[in-house]
C-alpha positions in Angstrom: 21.5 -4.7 -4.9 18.0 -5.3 -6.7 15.5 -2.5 -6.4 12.9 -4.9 -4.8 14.7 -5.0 -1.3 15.2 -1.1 -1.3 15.8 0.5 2.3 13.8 3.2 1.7 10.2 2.9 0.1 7.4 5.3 -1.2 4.6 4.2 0.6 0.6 6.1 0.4 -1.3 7.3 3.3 -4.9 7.8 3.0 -7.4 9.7 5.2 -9.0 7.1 8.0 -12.3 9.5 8.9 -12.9 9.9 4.6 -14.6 6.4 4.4 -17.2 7.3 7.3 -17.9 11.0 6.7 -20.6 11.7 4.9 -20.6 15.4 5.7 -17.5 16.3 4.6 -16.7 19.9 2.2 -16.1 17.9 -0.9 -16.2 14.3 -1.9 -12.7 12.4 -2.1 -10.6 10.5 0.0 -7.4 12.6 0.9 -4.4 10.4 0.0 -0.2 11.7 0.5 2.6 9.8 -0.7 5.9 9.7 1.5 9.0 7.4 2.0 9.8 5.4 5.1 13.0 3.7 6.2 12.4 0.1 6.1 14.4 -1.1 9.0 13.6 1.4 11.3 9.9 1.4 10.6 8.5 -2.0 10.2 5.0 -1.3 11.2 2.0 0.5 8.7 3.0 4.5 9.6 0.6 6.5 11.0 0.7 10.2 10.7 -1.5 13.3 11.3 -2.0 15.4 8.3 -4.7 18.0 6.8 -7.2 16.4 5.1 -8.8 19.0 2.4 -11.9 17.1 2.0 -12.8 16.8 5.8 -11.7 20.6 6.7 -9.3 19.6 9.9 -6.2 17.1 10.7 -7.3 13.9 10.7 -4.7 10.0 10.9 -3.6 9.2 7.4 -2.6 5.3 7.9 -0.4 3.5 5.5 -2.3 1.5 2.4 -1.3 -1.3 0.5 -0.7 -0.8 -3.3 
């Protein structure tokens, strides 16, 4: 099988609330890298993780490469 068509794939996830908060702790945009199932998830994954930058659990939504 070629590695392009891969079931599983590492995808990023990046803060959503980073962008628009200008009084966050520090600057940066928290970012997490995690691998999703393919077939079972064909839709951008949406999770809720700690952001260090912001100080509290924030969306992290699925970016493009």
């Amino acid at each position: 099988m070629a590695k392009s068509r891969e079931i599983r794939v590492t995808i990023n996830l990046e803060c959503i609330n980073c962008p628009e908060n200008f009084e966050k702790r520090y600057k940066g945009i928290s970012r997490y890298t995690t691998r999703k199932n393919r077939r079972n998830t064909s839709m951008r994954l949406e999770l809720k993780k700690f952001c260090r930058y912001c100080g509290r659990h924030t969306i992290h939504r699925e970016i493009k490469k």
